[in-house]
N, C-alpha and C positions, 0 to 999 in steps of 0.2 A: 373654347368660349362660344358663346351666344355670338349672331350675326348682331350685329348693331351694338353691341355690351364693351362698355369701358369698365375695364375694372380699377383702374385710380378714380374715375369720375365717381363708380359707385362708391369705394370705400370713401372715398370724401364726403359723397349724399350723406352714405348710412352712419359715418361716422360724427357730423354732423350734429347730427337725431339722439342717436344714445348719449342720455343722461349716464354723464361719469359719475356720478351720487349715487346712483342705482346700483353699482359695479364699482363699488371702491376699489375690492380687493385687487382687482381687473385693473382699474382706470386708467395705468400706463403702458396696458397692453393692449389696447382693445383695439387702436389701428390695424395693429400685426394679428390677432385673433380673426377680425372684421375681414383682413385679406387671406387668411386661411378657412376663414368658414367660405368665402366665395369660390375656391379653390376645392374647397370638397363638396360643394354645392354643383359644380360644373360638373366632377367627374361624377356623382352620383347621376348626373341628367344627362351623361353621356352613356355613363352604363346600365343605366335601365333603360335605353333609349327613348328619352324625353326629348334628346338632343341627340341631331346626328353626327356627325364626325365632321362634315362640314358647318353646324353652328347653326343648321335648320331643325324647324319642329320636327319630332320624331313621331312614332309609332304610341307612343304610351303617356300614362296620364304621368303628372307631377303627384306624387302620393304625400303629401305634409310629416308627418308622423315619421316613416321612413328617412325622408331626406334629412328630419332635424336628428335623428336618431346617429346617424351615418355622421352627419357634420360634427356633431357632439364628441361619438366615439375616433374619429379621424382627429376632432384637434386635440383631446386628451391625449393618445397614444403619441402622435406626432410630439407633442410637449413633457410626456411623460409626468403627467400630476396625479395627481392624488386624488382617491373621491371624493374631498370634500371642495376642491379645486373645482376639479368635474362637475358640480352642483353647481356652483359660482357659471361654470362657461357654455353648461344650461341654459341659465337665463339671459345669458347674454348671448346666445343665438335664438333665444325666442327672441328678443328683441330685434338682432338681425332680421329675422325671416321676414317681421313687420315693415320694415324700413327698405328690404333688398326689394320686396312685391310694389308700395310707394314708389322706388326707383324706376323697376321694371315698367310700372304704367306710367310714369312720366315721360318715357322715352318714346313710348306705343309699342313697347316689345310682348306684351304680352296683356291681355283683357280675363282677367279671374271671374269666373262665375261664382255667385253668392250662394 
Protein backbone atom coordinates (compact mmCIF):
# COMPACT_ATOMS: atom_id res chain seq x y z
CA UNK A 1 0.00 0.00 0.00
CA UNK A 2 0.63 3.79 -0.39
CA UNK A 3 2.26 5.52 2.92
CA UNK A 4 -0.58 7.60 4.23
CA UNK A 5 -3.50 5.33 2.11
CA UNK A 6 -6.56 3.65 4.11
CA UNK A 7 -7.94 1.44 2.13
CA UNK A 8 -11.47 0.91 4.11
CA UNK A 9 -11.53 4.92 4.28
CA UNK A 10 -10.93 4.99 0.51
CA UNK A 11 -13.46 2.32 -0.51
CA UNK A 12 -15.88 4.15 1.61
CA UNK A 13 -14.89 7.70 -0.21
CA UNK A 14 -15.20 6.03 -3.61
CA UNK A 15 -17.94 4.01 -2.73
CA UNK A 16 -19.82 6.82 -1.63
CA UNK A 17 -19.35 8.60 -5.16
CA UNK A 18 -20.44 5.75 -7.46
CA UNK A 19 -23.94 6.14 -8.42
CA UNK A 20 -25.46 2.44 -8.18
CA UNK A 21 -27.90 3.50 -11.10
CA UNK A 22 -25.11 3.79 -13.22
CA UNK A 23 -23.93 -0.09 -12.47
CA UNK A 24 -27.14 -1.65 -11.82
CA UNK A 25 -26.02 -4.87 -12.97
CA UNK A 26 -22.83 -4.32 -10.45
CA UNK A 27 -24.73 -2.48 -7.64
CA UNK A 28 -24.44 -5.20 -5.05
CA UNK A 29 -21.06 -5.65 -5.79
CA UNK A 30 -19.33 -2.60 -6.21
CA UNK A 31 -17.95 -2.43 -2.54
CA UNK A 32 -16.07 -5.73 -3.12
CA UNK A 33 -15.19 -4.77 -6.87
CA UNK A 34 -14.21 -0.95 -5.56
CA UNK A 35 -11.74 -3.02 -2.96
CA UNK A 36 -10.29 -5.29 -5.67
CA UNK A 37 -9.83 -2.65 -8.08
CA UNK A 38 -7.65 -0.77 -5.24
CA UNK A 39 -5.78 -4.13 -4.68
CA UNK A 40 -4.90 -4.26 -8.36
CA UNK A 41 -4.25 -0.68 -8.60
CA UNK A 42 -1.55 -1.08 -5.66
CA UNK A 43 0.14 -3.94 -7.22
CA UNK A 44 0.18 -2.55 -10.61
CA UNK A 45 2.19 0.68 -8.79
CA UNK A 46 4.28 -1.50 -7.20
CA UNK A 47 5.33 -3.34 -10.13
CA UNK A 48 6.02 -0.82 -12.57
CA UNK A 49 7.46 0.92 -9.83
CA UNK A 50 5.23 3.94 -9.19
CA UNK A 51 5.44 2.60 -5.67
CA UNK A 52 8.29 1.25 -3.82
CA UNK A 53 8.00 -1.55 -1.61
CA UNK A 54 8.02 0.55 1.27
CA UNK A 55 4.72 2.61 -0.04
CA UNK A 56 7.09 5.67 -1.20
CA UNK A 57 7.03 7.43 -4.70
CA UNK A 58 8.93 5.32 -7.10
CA UNK A 59 10.98 5.68 -9.98
CA UNK A 60 8.12 5.89 -12.85
CA UNK A 61 5.23 7.68 -13.96
CA UNK A 62 1.53 6.46 -13.09
CA UNK A 63 0.47 5.53 -16.81
CA UNK A 64 -3.67 5.75 -16.75
CA UNK A 65 -4.46 3.57 -19.73
CA UNK A 66 -2.22 0.67 -18.43
CA UNK A 67 -3.25 0.66 -14.86
CA UNK A 68 -7.09 0.81 -15.79
CA UNK A 69 -6.31 -1.98 -18.37
CA UNK A 70 -4.42 -4.21 -15.60
CA UNK A 71 -7.24 -3.34 -12.95
CA UNK A 72 -9.90 -4.29 -15.57
CA UNK A 73 -8.16 -7.64 -16.64
CA UNK A 74 -7.13 -8.61 -12.72
CA UNK A 75 -10.94 -8.12 -11.63
CA UNK A 76 -12.41 -10.07 -14.57
CA UNK A 77 -10.05 -13.03 -14.24
CA UNK A 78 -10.01 -12.99 -10.49
CA UNK A 79 -14.15 -13.19 -10.79
CA UNK A 80 -14.10 -15.29 -13.74
CA UNK A 81 -17.04 -13.26 -15.86
CA UNK A 82 -17.81 -13.01 -18.93
CA UNK A 83 -17.23 -10.26 -21.56
CA UNK A 84 -20.20 -8.77 -21.33
CA UNK A 85 -19.61 -8.58 -17.44
CA UNK A 86 -16.18 -7.27 -18.34
CA UNK A 87 -17.80 -4.09 -20.07
CA UNK A 88 -20.15 -3.56 -16.97
CA UNK A 89 -16.74 -3.47 -14.69
CA UNK A 90 -15.20 -1.23 -17.22
CA UNK A 91 -17.06 1.30 -16.45
CA UNK A 92 -17.07 1.01 -13.14
CA UNK A 93 -13.44 1.27 -12.72
CA UNK A 94 -13.42 4.27 -14.96
CA UNK A 95 -15.49 5.62 -12.40
CA UNK A 96 -13.18 4.27 -9.68
CA UNK A 97 -10.21 5.88 -11.15
CA UNK A 98 -12.17 9.40 -10.90
CA UNK A 99 -13.07 8.97 -7.30
CA UNK A 100 -9.67 7.00 -6.07
CA UNK A 101 -7.51 10.40 -7.75
CA UNK A 102 -10.46 12.91 -5.57
CA UNK A 103 -9.51 10.62 -2.62
CA UNK A 104 -5.82 10.47 -3.22
CA UNK A 105 -5.74 14.69 -3.24
CA UNK A 106 -7.87 14.99 -0.32
CA UNK A 107 -5.57 13.20 1.80
CA UNK A 108 -2.33 15.34 0.00
CA UNK A 109 -1.17 11.96 -1.16
CA UNK A 110 -0.50 12.90 -4.35
CA UNK A 111 -0.98 16.43 -6.80
CA UNK A 112 -2.01 15.27 -10.69
CA UNK A 113 -0.70 17.56 -13.29
CA UNK A 114 -3.33 18.63 -15.88
Amino acid sequence: MMNGYDKQEAVAFITKRIKAADHKELADQIEKLVGQAIDADMKYMHDNDVIDADGNAGTAYYEDDEAFEFMVETIVANNKLTPEQAVKVAALVDDYMDYQQAYLESKGLVEWDD
